[in-house]
N, CA, C and O atoms as a Maestro MAE file, in Angstrom:
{
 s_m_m2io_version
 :::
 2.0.0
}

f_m_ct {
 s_m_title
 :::
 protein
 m_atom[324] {
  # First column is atom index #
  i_m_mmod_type
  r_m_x_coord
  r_m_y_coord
  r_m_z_coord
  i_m_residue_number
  s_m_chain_name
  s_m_pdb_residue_name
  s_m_pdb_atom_name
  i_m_atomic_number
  :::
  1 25 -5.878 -11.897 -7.231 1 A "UNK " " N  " 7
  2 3 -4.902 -12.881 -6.796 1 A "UNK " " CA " 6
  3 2 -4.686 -13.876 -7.932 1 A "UNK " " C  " 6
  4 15 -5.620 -14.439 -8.502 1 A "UNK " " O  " 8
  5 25 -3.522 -14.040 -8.199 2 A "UNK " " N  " 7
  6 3 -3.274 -14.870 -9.122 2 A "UNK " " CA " 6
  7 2 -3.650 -16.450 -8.756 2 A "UNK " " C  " 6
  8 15 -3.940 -16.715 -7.589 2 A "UNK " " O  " 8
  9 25 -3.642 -17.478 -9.750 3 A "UNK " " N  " 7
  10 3 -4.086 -18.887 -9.369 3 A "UNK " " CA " 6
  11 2 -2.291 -19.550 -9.628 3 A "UNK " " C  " 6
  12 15 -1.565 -19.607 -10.621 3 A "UNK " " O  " 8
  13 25 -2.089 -20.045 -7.891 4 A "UNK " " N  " 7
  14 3 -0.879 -20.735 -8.050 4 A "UNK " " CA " 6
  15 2 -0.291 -21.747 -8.257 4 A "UNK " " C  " 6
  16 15 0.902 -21.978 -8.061 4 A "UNK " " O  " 8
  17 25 -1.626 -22.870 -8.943 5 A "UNK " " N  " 7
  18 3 -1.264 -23.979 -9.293 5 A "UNK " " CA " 6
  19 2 -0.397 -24.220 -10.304 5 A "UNK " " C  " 6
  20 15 0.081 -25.327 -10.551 5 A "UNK " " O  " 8
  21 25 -0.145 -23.055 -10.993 6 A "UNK " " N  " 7
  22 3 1.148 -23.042 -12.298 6 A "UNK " " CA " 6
  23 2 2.480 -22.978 -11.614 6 A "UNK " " C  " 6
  24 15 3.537 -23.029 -12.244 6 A "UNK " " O  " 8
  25 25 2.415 -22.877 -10.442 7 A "UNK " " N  " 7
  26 3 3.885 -22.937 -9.495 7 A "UNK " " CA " 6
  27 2 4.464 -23.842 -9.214 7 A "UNK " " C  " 6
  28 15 4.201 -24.786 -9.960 7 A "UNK " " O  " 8
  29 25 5.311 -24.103 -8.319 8 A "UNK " " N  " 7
  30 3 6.227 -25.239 -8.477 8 A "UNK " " CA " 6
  31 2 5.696 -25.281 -7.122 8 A "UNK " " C  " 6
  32 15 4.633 -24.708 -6.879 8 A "UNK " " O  " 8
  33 25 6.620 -26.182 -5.817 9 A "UNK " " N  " 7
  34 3 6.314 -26.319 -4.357 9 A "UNK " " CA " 6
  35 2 7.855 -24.889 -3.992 9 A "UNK " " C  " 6
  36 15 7.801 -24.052 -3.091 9 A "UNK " " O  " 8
  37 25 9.038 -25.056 -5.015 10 A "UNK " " N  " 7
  38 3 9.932 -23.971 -4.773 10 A "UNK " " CA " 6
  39 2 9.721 -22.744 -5.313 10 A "UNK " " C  " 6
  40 15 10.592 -21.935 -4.993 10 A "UNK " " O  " 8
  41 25 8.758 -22.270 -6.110 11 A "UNK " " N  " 7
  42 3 8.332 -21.162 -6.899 11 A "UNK " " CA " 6
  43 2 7.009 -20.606 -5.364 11 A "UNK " " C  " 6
  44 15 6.716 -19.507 -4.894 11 A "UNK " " O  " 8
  45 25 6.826 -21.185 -5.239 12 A "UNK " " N  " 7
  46 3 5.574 -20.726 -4.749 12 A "UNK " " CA " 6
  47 2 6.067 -20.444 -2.865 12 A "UNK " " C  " 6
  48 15 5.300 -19.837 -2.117 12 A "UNK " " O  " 8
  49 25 7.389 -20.990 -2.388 13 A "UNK " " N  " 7
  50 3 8.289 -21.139 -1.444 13 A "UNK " " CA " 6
  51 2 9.022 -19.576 -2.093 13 A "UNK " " C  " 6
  52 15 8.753 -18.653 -1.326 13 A "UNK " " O  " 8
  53 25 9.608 -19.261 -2.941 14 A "UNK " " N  " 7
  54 3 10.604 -17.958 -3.275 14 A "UNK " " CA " 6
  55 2 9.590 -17.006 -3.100 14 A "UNK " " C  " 6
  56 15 9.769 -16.028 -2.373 14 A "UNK " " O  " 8
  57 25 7.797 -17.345 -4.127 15 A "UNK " " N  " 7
  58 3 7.179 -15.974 -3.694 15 A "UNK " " CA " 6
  59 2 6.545 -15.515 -2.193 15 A "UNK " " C  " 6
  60 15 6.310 -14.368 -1.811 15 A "UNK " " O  " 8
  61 25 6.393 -16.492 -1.638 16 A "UNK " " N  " 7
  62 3 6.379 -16.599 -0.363 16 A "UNK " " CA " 6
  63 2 7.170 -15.254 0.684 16 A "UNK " " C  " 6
  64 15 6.701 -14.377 1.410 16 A "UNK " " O  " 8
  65 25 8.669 -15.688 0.268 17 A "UNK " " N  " 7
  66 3 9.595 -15.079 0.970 17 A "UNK " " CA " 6
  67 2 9.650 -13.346 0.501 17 A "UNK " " C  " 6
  68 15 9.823 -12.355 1.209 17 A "UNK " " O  " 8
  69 25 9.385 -13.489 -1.240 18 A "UNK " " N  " 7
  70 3 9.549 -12.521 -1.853 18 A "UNK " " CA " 6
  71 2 8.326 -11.415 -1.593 18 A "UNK " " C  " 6
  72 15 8.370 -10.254 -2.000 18 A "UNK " " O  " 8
  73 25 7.130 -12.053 -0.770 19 A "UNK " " N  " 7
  74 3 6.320 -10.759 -0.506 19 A "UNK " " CA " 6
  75 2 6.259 -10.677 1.130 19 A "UNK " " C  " 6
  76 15 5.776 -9.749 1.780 19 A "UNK " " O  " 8
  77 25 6.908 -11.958 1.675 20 A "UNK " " N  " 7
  78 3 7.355 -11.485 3.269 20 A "UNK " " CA " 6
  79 2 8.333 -9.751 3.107 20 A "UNK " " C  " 6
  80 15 8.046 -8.631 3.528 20 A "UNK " " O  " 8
  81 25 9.339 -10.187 2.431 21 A "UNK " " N  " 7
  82 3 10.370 -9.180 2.184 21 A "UNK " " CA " 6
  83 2 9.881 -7.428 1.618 21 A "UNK " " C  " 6
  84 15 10.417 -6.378 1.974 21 A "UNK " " O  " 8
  85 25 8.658 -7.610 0.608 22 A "UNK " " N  " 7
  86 3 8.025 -6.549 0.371 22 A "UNK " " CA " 6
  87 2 7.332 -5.951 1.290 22 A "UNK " " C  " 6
  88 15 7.080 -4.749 1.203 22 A "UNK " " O  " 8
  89 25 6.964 -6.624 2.201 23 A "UNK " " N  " 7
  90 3 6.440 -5.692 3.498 23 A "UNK " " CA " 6
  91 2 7.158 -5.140 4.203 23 A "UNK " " C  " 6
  92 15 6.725 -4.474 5.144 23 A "UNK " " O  " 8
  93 25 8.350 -5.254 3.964 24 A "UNK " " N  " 7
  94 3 8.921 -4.276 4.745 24 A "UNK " " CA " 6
  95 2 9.664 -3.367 3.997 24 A "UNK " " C  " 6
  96 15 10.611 -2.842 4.582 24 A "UNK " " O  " 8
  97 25 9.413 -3.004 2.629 25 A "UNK " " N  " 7
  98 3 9.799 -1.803 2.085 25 A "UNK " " CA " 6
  99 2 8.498 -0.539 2.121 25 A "UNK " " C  " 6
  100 15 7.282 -0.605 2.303 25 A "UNK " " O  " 8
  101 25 9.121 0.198 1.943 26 A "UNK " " N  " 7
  102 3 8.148 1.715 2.398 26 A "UNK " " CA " 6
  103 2 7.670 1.839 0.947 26 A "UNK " " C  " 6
  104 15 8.036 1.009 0.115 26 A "UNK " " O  " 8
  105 25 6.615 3.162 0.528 27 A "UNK " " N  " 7
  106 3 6.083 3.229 -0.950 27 A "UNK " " CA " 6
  107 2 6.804 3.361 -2.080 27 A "UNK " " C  " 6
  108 15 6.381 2.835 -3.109 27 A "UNK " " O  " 8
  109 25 7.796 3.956 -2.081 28 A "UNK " " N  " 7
  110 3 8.774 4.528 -3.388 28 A "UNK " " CA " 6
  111 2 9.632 2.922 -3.231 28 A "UNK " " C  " 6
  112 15 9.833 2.506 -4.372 28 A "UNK " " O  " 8
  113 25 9.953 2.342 -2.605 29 A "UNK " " N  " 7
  114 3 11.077 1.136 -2.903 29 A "UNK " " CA " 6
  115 2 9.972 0.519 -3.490 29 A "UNK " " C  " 6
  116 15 10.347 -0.141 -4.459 29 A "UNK " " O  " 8
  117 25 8.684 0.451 -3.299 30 A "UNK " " N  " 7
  118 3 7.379 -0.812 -3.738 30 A "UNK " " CA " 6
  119 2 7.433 0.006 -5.368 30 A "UNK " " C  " 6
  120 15 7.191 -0.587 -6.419 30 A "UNK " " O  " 8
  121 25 7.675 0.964 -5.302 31 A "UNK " " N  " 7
  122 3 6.659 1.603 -6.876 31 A "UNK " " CA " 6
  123 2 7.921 1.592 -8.124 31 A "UNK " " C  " 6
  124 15 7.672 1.723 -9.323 31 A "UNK " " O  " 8
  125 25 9.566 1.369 -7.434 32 A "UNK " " N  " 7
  126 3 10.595 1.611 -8.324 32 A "UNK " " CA " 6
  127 2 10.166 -0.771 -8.775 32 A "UNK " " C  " 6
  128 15 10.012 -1.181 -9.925 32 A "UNK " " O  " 8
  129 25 10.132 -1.301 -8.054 33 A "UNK " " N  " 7
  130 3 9.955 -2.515 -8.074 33 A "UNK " " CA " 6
  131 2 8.662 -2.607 -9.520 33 A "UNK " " C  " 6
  132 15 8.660 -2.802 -10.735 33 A "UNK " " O  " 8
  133 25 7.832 -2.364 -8.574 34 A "UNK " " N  " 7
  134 3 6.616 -2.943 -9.616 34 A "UNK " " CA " 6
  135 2 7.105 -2.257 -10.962 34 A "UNK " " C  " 6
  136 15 7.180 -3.074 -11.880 34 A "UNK " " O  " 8
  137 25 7.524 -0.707 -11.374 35 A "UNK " " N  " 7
  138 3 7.851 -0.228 -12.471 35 A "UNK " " CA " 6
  139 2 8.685 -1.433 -13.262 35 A "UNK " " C  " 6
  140 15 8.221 -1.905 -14.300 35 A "UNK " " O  " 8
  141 25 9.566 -1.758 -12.873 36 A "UNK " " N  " 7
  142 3 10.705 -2.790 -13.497 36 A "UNK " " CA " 6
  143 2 10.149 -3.785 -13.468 36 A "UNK " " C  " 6
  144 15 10.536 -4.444 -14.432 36 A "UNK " " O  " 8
  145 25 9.164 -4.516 -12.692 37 A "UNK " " N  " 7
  146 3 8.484 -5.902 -12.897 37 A "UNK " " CA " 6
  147 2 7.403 -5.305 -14.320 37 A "UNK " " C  " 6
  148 15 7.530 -5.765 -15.455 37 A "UNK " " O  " 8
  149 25 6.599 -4.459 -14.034 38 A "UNK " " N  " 7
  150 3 6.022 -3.999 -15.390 38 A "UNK " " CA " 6
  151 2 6.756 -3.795 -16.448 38 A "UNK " " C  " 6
  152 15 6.127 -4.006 -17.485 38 A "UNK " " O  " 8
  153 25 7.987 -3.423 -16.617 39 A "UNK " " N  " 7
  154 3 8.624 -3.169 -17.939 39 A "UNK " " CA " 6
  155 2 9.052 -4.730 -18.176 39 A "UNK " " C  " 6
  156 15 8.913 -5.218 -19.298 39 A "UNK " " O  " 8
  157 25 9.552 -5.468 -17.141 40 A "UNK " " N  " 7
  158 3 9.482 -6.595 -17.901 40 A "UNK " " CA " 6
  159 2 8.339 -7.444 -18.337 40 A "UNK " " C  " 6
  160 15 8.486 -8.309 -19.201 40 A "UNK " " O  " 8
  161 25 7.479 -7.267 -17.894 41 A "UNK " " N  " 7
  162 3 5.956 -8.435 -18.690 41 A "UNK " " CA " 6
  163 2 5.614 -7.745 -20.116 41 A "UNK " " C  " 6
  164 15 5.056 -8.381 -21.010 41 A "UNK " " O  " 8
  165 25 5.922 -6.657 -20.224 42 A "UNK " " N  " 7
  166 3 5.554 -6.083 -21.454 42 A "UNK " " CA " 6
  167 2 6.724 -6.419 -22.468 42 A "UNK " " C  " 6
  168 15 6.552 -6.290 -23.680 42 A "UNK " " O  " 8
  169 25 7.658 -6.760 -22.045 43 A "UNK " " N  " 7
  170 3 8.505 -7.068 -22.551 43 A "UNK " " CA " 6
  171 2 8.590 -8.606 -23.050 43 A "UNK " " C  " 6
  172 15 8.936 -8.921 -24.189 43 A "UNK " " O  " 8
  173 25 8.255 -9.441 -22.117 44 A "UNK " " N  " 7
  174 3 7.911 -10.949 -22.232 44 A "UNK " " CA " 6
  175 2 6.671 -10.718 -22.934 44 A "UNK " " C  " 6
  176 15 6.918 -11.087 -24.082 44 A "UNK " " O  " 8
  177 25 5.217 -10.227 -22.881 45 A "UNK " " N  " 7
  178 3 4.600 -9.812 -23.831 45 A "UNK " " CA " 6
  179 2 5.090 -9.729 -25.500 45 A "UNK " " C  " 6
  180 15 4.685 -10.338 -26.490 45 A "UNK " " O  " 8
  181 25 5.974 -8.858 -25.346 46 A "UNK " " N  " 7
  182 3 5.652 -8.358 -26.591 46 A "UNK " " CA " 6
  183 2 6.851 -9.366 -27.635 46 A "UNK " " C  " 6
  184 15 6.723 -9.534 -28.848 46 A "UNK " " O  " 8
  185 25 7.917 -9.900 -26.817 47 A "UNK " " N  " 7
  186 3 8.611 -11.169 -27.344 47 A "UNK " " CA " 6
  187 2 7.477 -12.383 -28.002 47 A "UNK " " C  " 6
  188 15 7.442 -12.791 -29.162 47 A "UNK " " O  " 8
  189 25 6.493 -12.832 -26.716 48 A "UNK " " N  " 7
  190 3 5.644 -13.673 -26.956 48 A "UNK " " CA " 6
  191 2 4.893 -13.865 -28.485 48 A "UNK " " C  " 6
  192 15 4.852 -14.855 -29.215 48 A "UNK " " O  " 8
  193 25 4.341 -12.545 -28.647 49 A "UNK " " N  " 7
  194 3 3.746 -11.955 -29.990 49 A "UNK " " CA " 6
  195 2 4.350 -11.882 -30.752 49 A "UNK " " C  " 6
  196 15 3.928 -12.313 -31.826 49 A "UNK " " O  " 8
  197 25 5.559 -11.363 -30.702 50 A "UNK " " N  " 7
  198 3 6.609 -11.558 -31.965 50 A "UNK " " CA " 6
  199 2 6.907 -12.926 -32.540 50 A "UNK " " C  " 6
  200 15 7.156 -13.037 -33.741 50 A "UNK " " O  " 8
  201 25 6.889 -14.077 -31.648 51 A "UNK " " N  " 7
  202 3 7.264 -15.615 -31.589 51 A "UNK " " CA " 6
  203 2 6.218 -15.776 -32.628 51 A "UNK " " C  " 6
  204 15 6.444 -16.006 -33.816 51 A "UNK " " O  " 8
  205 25 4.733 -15.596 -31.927 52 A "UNK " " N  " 7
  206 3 3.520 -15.907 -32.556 52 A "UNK " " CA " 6
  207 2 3.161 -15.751 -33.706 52 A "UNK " " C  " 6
  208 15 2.508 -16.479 -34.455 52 A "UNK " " O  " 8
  209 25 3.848 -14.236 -33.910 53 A "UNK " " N  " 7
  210 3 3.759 -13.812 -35.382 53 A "UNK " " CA " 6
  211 2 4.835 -14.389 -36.297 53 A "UNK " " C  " 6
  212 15 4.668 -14.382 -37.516 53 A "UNK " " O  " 8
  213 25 5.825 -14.839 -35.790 54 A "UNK " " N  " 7
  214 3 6.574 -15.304 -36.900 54 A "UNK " " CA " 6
  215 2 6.350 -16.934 -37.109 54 A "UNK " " C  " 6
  216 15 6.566 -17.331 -38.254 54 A "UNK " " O  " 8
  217 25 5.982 -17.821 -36.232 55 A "UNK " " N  " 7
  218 3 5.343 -18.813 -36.093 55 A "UNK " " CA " 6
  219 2 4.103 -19.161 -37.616 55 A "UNK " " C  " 6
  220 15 4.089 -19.989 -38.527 55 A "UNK " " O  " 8
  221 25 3.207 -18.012 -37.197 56 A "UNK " " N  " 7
  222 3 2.307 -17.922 -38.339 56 A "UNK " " CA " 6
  223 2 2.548 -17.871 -39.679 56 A "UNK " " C  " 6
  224 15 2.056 -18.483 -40.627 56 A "UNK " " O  " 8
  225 25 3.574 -16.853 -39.572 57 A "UNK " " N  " 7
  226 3 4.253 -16.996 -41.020 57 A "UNK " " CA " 6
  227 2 5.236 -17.593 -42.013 57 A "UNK " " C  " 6
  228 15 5.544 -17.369 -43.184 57 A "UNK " " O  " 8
  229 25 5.582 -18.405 -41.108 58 A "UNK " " N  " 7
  230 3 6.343 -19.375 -41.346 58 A "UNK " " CA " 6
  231 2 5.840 -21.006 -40.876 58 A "UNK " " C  " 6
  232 15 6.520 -21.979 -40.549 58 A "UNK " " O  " 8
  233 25 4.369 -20.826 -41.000 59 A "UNK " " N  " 7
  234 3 3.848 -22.333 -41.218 59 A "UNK " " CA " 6
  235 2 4.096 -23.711 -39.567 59 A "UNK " " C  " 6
  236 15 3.942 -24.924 -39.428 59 A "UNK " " O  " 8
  237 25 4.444 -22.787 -38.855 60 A "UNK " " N  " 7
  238 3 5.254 -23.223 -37.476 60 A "UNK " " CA " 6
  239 2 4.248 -23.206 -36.542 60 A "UNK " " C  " 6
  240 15 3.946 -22.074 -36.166 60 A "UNK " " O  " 8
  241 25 3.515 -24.295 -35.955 61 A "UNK " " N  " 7
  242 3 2.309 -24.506 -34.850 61 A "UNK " " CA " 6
  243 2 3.475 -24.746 -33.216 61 A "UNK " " C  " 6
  244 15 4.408 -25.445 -32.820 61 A "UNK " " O  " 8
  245 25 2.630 -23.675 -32.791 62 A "UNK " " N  " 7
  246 3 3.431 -23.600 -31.288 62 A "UNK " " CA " 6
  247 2 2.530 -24.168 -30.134 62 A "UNK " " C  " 6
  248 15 1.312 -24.228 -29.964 62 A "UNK " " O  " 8
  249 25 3.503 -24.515 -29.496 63 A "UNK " " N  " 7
  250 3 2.371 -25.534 -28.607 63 A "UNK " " CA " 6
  251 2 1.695 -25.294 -27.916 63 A "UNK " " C  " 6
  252 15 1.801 -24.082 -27.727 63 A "UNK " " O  " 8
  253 25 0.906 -25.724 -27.277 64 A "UNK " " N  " 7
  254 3 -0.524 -24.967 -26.291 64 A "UNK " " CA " 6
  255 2 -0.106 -24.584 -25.263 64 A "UNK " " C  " 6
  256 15 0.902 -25.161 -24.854 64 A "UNK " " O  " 8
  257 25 -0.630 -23.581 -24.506 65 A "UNK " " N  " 7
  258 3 -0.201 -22.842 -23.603 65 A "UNK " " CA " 6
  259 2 -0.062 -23.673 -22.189 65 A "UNK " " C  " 6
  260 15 0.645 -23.124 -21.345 65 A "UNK " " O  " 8
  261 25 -0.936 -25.532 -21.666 66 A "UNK " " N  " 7
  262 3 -0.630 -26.122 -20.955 66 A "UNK " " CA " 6
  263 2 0.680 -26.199 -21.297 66 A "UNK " " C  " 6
  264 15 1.381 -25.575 -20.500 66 A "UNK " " O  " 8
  265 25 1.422 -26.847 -22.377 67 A "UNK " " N  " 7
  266 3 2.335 -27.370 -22.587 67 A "UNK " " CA " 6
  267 2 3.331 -25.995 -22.619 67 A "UNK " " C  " 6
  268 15 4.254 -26.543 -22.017 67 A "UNK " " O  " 8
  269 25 3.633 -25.187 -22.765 68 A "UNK " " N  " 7
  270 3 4.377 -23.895 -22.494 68 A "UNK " " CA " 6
  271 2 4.088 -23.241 -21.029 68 A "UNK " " C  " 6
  272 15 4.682 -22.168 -20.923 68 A "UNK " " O  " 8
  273 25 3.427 -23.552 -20.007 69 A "UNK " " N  " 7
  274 3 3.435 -22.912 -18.926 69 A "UNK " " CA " 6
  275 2 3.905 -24.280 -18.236 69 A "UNK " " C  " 6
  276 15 4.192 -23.989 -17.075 69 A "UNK " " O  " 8
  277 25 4.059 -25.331 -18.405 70 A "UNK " " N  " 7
  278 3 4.219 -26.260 -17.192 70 A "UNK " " CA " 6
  279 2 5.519 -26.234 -16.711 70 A "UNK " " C  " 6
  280 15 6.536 -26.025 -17.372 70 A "UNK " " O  " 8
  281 25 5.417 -26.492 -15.341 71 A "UNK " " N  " 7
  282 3 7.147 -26.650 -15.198 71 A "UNK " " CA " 6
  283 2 7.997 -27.313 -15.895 71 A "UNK " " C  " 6
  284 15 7.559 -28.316 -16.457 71 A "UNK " " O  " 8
  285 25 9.061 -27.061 -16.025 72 A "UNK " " N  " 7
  286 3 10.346 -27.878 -16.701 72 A "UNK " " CA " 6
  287 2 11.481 -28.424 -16.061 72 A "UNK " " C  " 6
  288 15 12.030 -27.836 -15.129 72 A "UNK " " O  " 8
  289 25 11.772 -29.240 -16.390 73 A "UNK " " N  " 7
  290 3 13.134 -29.912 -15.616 73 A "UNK " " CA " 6
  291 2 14.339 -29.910 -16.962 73 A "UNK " " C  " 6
  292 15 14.235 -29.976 -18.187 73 A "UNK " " O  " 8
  293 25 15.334 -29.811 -16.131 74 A "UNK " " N  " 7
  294 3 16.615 -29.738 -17.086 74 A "UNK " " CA " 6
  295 2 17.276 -30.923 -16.863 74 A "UNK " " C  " 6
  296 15 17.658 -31.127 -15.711 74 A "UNK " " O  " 8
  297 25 17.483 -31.705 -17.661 75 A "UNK " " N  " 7
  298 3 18.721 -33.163 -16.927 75 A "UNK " " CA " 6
  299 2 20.307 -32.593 -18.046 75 A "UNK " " C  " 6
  300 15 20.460 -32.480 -19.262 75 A "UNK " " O  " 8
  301 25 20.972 -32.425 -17.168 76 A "UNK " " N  " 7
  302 3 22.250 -32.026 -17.472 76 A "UNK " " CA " 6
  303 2 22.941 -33.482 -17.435 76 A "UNK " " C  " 6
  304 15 22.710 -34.427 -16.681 76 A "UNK " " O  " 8
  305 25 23.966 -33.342 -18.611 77 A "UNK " " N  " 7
  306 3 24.782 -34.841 -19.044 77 A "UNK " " CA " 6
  307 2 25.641 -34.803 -17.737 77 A "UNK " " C  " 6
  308 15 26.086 -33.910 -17.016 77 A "UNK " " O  " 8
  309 25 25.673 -36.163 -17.752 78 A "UNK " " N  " 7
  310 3 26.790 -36.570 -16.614 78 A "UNK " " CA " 6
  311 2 28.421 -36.317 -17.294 78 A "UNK " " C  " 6
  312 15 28.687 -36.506 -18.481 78 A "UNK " " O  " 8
  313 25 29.195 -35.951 -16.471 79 A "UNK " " N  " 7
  314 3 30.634 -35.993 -16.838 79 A "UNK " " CA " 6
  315 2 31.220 -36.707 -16.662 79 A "UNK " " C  " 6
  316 15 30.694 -37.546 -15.932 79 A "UNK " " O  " 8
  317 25 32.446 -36.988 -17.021 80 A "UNK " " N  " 7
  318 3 33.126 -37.915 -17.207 80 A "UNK " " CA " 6
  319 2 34.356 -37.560 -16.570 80 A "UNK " " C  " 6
  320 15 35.198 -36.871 -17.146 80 A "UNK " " O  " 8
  321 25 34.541 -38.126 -15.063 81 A "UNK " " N  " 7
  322 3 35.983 -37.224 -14.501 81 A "UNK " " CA " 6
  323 2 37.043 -38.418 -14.619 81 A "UNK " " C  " 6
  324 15 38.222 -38.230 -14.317 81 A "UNK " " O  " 8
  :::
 }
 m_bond[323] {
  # First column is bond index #
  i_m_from
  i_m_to
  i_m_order
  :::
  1 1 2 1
  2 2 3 1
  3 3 4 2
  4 3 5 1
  5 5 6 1
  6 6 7 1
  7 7 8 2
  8 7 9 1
  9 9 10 1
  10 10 11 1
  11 11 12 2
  12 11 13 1
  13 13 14 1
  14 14 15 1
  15 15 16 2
  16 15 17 1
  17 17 18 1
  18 18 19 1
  19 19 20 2
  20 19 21 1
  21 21 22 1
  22 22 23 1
  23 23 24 2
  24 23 25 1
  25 25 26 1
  26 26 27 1
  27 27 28 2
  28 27 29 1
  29 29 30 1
  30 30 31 1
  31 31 32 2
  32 31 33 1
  33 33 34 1
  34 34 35 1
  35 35 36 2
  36 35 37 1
  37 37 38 1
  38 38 39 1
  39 39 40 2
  40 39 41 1
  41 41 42 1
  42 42 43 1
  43 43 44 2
  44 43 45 1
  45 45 46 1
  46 46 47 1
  47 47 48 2
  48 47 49 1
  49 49 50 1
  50 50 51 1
  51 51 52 2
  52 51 53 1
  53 53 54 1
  54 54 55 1
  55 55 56 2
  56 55 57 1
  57 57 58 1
  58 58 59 1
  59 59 60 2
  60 59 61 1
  61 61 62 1
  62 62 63 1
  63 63 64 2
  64 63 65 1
  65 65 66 1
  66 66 67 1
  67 67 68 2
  68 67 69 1
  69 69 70 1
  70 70 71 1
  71 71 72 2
  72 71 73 1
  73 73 74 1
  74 74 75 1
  75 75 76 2
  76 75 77 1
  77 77 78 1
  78 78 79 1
  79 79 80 2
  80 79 81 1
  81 81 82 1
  82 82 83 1
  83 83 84 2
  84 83 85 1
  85 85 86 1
  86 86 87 1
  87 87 88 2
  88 87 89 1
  89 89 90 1
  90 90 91 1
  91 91 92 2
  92 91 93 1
  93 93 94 1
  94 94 95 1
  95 95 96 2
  96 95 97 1
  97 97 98 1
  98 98 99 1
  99 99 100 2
  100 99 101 1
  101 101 102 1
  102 102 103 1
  103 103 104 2
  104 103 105 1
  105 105 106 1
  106 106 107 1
  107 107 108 2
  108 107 109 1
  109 109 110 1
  110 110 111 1
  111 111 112 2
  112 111 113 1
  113 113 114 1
  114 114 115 1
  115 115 116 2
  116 115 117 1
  117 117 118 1
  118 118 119 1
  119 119 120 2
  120 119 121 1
  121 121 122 1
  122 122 123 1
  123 123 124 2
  124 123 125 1
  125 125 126 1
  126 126 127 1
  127 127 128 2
  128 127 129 1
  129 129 130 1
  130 130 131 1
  131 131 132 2
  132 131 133 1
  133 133 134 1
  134 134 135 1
  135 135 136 2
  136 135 137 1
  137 137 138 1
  138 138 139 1
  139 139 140 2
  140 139 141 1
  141 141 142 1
  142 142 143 1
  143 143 144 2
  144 143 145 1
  145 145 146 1
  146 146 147 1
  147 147 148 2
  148 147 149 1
  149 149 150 1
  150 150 151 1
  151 151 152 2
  152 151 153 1
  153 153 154 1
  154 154 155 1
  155 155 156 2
  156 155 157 1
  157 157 158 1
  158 158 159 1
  159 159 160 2
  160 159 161 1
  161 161 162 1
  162 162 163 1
  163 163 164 2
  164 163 165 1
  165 165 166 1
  166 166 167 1
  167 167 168 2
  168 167 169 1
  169 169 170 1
  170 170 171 1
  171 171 172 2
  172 171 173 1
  173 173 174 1
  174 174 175 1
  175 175 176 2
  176 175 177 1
  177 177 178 1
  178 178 179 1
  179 179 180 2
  180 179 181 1
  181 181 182 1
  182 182 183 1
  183 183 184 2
  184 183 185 1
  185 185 186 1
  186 186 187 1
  187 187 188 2
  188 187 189 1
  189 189 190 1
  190 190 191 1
  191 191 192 2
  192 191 193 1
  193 193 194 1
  194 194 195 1
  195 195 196 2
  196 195 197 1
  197 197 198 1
  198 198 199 1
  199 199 200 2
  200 199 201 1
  201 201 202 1
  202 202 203 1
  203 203 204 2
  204 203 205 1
  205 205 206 1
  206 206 207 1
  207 207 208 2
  208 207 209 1
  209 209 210 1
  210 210 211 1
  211 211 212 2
  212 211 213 1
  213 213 214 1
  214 214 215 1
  215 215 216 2
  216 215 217 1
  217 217 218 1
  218 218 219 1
  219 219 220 2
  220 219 221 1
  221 221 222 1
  222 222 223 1
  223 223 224 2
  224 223 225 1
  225 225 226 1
  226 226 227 1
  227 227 228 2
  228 227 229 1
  229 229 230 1
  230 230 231 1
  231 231 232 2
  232 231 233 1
  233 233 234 1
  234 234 235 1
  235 235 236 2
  236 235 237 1
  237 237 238 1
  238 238 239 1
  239 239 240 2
  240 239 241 1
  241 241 242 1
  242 242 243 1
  243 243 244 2
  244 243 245 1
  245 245 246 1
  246 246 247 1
  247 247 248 2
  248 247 249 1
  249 249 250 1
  250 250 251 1
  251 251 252 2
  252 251 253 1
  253 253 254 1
  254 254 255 1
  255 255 256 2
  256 255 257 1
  257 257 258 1
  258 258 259 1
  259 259 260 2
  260 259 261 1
  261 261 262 1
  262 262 263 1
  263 263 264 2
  264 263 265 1
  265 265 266 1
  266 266 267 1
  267 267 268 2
  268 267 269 1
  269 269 270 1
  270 270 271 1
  271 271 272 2
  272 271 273 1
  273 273 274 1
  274 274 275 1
  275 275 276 2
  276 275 277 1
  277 277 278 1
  278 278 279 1
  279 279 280 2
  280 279 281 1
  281 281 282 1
  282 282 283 1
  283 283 284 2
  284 283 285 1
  285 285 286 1
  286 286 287 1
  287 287 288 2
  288 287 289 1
  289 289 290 1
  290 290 291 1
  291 291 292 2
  292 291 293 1
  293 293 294 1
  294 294 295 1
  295 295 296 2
  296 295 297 1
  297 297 298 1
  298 298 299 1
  299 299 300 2
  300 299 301 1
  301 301 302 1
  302 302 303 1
  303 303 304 2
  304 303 305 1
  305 305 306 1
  306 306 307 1
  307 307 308 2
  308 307 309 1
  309 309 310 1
  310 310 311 1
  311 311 312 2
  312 311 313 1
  313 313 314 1
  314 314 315 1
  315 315 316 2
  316 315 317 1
  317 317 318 1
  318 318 319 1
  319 319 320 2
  320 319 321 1
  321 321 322 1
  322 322 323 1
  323 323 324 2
  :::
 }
}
């Protein structure tokens, strides 16, 4: 079981719903899912490492993994109507 304190109160509300909803798929809808959730972490993986490695080589300190996993907020500029 994963530790969900890296969640939000709405992250942790979507996975909620999102494994209510998995119980009611049968084995092959569960196994086409996890396949595509696996191709993407390996994928976010292997981006990650690439970052890291070019980071290194180019003298570039990336920030600690508190500070890269915490939630984020976006403040979008106000307009002008």
């Amino acid at each position: 079981m994963l530790n969900l304190e890296w969640l939000t109160q709405e992250q942790e509300f979507t996975h909620h719903q999102v494994m209510m909803d998995a119980k009611k798929l049968n084995r092959e809808q569960l196994l086409q899912i996890f396949e595509s959730v696996h191709q993407q972490y390996q994928i976010q993986h292997r981006l990650f490492s690439r970052l890291a490695s070019w980071c290194a080589r180019n003298g570039t300190e990336l920030p600690s993994f508190a500070e890269l996993l915490k939630p984020k907020t976006t403040d979008h500029p106000v307009s002008e109507a």
